[in-house]
C-alpha positions as semicolon CSV with decimal commas, in nm:
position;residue;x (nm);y (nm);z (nm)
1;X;1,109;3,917;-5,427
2;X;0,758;3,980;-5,331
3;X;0,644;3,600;-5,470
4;X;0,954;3,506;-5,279
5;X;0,798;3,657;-4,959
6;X;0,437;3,569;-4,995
7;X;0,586;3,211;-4,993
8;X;0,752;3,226;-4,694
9;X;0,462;3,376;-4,512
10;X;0,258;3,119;-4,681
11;X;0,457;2,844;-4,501
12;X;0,519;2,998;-4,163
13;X;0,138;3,026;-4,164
14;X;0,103;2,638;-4,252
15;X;0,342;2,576;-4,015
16;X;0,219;2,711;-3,763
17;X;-0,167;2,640;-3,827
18;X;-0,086;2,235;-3,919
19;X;-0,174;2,075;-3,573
20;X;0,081;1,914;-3,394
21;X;0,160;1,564;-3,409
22;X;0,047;1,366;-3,090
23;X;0,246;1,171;-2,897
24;X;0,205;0,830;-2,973
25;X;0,038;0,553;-2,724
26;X;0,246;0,397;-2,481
27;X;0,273;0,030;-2,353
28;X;0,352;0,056;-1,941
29;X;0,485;-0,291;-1,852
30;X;0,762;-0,489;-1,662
31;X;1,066;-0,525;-1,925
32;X;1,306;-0,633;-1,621
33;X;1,661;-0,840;-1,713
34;X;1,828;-1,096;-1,530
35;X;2,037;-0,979;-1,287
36;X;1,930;-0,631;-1,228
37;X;1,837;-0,541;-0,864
38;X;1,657;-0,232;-0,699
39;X;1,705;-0,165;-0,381
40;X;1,345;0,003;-0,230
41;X;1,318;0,176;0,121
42;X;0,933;0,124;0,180
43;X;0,763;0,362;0,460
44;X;0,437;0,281;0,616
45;X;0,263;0,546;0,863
46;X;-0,047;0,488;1,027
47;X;-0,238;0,685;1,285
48;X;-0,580;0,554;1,428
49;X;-0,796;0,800;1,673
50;X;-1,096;0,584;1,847
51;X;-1,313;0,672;2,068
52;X;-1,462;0,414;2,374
53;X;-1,677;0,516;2,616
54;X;-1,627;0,883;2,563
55;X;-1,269;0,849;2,581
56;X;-1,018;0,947;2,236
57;X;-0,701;0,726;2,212
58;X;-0,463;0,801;1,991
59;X;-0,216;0,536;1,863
60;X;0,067;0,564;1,615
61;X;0,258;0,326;1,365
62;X;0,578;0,365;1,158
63;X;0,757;0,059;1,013
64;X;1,029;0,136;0,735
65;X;1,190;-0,158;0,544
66;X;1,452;-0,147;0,292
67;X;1,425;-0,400;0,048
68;X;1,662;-0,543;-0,191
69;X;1,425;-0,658;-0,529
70;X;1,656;-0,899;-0,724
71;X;1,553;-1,017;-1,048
72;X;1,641;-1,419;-1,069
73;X;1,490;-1,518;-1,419
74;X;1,241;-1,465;-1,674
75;X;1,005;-1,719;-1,813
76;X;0,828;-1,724;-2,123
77;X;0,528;-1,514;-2,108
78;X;0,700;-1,288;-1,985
79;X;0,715;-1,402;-1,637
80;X;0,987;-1,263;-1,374
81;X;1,050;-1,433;-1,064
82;X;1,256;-1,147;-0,801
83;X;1,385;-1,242;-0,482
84;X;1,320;-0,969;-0,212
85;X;1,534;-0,983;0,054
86;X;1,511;-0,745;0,402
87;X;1,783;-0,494;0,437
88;X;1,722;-0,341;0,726
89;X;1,391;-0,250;0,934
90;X;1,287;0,001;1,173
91;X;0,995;0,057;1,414
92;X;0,805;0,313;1,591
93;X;0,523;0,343;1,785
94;X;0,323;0,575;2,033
95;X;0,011;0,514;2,175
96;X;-0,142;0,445;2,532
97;X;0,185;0,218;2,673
98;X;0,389;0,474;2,556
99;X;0,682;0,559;2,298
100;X;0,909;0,317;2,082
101;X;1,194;0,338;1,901
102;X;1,410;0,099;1,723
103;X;1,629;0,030;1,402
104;X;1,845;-0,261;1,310
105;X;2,121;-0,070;1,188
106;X;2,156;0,057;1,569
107;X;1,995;-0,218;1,817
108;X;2,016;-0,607;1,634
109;X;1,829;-0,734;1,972
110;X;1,496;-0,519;2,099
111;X;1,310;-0,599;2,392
112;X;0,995;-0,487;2,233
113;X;0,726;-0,799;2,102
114;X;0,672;-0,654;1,738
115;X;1,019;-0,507;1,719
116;X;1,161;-0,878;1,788
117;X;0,938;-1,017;1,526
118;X;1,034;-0,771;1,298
119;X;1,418;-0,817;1,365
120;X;1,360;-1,169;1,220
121;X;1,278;-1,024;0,863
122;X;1,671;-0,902;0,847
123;X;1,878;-1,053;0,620
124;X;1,584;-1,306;0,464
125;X;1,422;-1,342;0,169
126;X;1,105;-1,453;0,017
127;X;1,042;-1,525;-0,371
128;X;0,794;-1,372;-0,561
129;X;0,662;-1,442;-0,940
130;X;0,525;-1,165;-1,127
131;X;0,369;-1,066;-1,490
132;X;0,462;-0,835;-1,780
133;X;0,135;-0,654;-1,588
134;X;0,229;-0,678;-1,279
135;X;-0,002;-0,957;-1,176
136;X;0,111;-1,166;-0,858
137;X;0,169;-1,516;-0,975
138;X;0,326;-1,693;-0,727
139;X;0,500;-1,613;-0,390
140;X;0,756;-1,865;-0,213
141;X;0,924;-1,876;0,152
142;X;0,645;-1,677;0,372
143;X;0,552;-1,937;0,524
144;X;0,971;-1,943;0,704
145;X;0,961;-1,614;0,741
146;X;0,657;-1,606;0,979
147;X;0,708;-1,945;1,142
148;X;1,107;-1,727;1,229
149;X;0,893;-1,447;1,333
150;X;0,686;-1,593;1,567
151;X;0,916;-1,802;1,738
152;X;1,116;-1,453;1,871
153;X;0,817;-1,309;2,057
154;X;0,975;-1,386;2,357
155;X;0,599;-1,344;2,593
156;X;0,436;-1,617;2,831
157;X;0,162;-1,764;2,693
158;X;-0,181;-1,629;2,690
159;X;-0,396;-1,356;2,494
160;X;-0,119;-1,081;2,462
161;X;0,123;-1,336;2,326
162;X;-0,159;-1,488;2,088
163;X;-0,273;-1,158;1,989
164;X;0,091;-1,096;1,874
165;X;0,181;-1,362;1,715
166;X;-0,143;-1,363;1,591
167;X;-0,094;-1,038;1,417
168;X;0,273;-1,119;1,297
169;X;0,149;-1,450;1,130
170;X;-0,137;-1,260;0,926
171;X;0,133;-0,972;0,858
172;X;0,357;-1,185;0,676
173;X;0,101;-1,440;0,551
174;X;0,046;-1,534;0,217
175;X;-0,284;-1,398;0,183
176;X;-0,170;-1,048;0,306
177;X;0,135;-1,048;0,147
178;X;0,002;-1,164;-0,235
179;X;-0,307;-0,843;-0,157
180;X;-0,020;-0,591;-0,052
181;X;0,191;-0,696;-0,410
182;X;-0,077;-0,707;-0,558
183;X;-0,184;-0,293;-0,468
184;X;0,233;-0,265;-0,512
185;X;0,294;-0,341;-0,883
186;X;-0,091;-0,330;-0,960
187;X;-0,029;-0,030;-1,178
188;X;-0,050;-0,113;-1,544
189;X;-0,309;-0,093;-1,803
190;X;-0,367;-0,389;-2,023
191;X;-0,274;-0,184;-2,265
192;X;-0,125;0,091;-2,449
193;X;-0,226;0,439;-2,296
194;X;-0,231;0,837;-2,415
195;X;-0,129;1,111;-2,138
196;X;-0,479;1,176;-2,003
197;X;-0,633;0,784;-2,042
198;X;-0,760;0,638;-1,689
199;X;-0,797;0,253;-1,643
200;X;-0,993;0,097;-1,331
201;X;-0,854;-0,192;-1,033
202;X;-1,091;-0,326;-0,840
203;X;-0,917;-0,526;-0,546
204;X;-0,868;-0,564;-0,191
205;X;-0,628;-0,585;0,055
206;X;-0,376;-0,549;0,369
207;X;-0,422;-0,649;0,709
208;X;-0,758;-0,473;0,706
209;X;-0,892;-0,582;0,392
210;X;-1,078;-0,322;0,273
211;X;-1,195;-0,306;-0,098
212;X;-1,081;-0,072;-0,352
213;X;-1,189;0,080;-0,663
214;X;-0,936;0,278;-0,829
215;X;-0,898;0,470;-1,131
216;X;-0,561;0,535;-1,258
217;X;-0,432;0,777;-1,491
218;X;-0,170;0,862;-1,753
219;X;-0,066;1,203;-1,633
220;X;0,260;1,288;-1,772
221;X;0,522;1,140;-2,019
222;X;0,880;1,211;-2,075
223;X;1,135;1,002;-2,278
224;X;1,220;0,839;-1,974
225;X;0,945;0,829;-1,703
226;X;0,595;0,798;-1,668
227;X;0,388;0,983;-1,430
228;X;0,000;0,780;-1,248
229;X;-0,215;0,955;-1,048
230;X;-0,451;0,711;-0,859
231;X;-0,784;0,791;-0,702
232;X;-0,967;0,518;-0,563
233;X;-1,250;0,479;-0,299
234;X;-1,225;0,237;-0,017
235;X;-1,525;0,077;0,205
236;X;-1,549;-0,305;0,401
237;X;-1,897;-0,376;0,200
238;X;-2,269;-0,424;0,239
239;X;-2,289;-0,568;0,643
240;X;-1,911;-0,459;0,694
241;X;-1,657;-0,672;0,835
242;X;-1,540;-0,883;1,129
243;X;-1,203;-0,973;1,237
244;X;-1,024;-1,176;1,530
245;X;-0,771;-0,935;1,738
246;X;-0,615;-1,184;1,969
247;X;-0,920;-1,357;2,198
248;X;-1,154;-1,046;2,102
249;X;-1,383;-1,032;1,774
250;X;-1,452;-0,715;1,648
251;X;-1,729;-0,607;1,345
252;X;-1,631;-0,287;1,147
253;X;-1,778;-0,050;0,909
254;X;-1,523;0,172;0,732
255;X;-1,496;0,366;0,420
256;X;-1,261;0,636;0,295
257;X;-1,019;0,755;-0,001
258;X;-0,702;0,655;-0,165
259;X;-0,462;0,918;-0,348
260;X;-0,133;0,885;-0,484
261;X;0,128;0,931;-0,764
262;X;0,377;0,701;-0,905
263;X;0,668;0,703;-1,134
264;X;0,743;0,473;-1,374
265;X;1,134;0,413;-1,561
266;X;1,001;0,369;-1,933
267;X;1,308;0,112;-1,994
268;X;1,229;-0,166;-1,760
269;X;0,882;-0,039;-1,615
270;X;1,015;-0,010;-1,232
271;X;0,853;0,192;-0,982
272;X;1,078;0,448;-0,913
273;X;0,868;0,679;-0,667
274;X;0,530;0,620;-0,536
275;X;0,362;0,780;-0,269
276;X;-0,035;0,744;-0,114
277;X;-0,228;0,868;0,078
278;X;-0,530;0,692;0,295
279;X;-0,774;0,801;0,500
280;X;-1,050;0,600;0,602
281;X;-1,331;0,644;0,926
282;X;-1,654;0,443;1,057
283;X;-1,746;0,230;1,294
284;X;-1,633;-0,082;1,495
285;X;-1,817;-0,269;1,780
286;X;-1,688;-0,549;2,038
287;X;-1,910;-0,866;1,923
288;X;-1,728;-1,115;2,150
289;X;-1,574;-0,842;2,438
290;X;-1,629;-0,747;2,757
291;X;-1,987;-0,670;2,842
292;X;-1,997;-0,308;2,916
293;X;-1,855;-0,236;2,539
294;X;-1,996;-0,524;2,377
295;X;-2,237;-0,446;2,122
296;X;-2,157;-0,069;2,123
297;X;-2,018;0,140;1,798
298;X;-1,668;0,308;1,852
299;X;-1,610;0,579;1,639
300;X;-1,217;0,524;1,449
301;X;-1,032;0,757;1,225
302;X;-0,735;0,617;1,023
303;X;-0,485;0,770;0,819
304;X;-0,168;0,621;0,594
305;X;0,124;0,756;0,426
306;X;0,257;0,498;0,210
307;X;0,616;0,602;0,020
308;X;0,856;0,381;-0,154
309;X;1,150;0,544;-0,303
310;X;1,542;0,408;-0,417
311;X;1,823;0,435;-0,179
């Protein structure tokens, strides 16, 4: 009985001293199948606080879109083209010319500029070609979709009218759109990861393209769902940046921070959740402007909540 004992205790010890068995690398990639479709509601906050000749403004921005993300084909390579068609969009803003508010599902015909541009996207669709990595191959239709948006900003001509179109043309340009996909499924590692591994993306985009460095990590694992954190740091580069807004050119100087978490469905590599966080200040000055603020730096704080969840 007592040999009997001593080797029991013997292998509970063992047991218990033998280190556990790690979890074994995973591969985080698009496995998507023909015909399945995701429907996405996408939110997009931002805030801005400048300040002009001693004066703070405050403006606010809050677009939500609900997307339909319909998976058409796969290619070899592992190539999937989706279609992404606009469910339904929604608008507010507040800022010096007051409050907005409108939805599609309530008011089909605003009165507002941007909200008629916007009102356009309902019910179309664009095409967009993606890898197993979530690389942006190819994107197909934007070039409709702001040609329709433009033509419903309903203003006389002049600089509001070009500064609006202006700014709906760029929104739903190529360019924009292939930098915004690109920070959308830009998630994966080339490779297979442990919980606790970090891999870098260094990119750039949005309708201020500011560039990113981001390190992205591998923070929890389930037999169903992955879990990224993102950090990243944000700036517009050595001698900053200038941009057209409308008939006015404008030089800026920003740099900030990038947080967020996303979720990942281990089957077919989806984003399930994602949420970031943006916060970025600096400088801009008037380089083509009236004269009294030409020249001068305006302080400018700007914040964005990004979230993109299933409905």
């Amino acid at each position: 009985m007592q040999a009997l004992l001593a080797a029991l205790l013997t292998l509970i010890f063992s047991i218990g001293l033998t280190p556990g068995v790690s979890r074994a690398a995973v591969d985080l990639r698009l496995n998507l199948r023909p015909g399945a479709s995701y429907r996405v509601r996408s939110e997009n906050y931002n805030r801005m606080v400048q300040s002009m000749a001693g004066i703070e403004m405050e403006m606010s921005q809050k677009i939500v879109i609900y997307y339909t993300f319909t998976v058409e084909k796969t290619e070899p390579k592992e190539r999937y083209i989706l279609s992404v068609r606009h469910e339904a969009v929604s608008l507010e803003l507040d800022g010096l010319k007051g409050e907005l508010r409108w939805d599609s599902n309530v008011d089909s015909k605003p009165e507002h500029p941007l909200a008629r541009g916007l009102a356009a996207l309902v019910g179309e669709s664009y095409t967009v070609s993606l890898d197993s990595r979530g690389k942006v191959l190819d994107v197909d239709g934007l070039e409709r979709l702001a040609e329709k948006m433009s033509r419903q900003v309903d203003l006389p001509e002049g600089d509001n009218r070009e500064m609006v179109v202006g700014g709906l043309r760029e929104m739903a340009g190529e360019e924009v759109q292939r930098q915004m996909l690109g920070q959308m499924f830009g998630v994966y590692p080339t490779g297979p990861v442990d919980i606790g591994q970090s891999w870098s993306v260094v990119d750039s985009g949005g309708t201020v393209p500011l560039r990113r460095r981001a390190s992205l990590t591998l923070r929890e694992l389930d037999n169903k769902e992955a879990v990224i954190g993102l950090v990243a740091v944000m700036n517009t580069g050595d001698g900053g940046m200038r941009r057209d807004l409308g008939p006015l050119q404008v030089e800026m100087d920003l740099a900030g921070t990038q947080t967020g978490t996303f979720r990942l469905d281990l089957k077919s590599g989806w984003i399930t959740h994602r949420e970031l966080n943006i916060d970025v200040s600096g400088n801009y000055s008037l380089i083509d402007g009236p004269e009294f603020f030409s020249g001068k730096e305006m302080p400018v704080r700007m914040e964005s909540r990004i979230t993109w969840e299933p409905y």
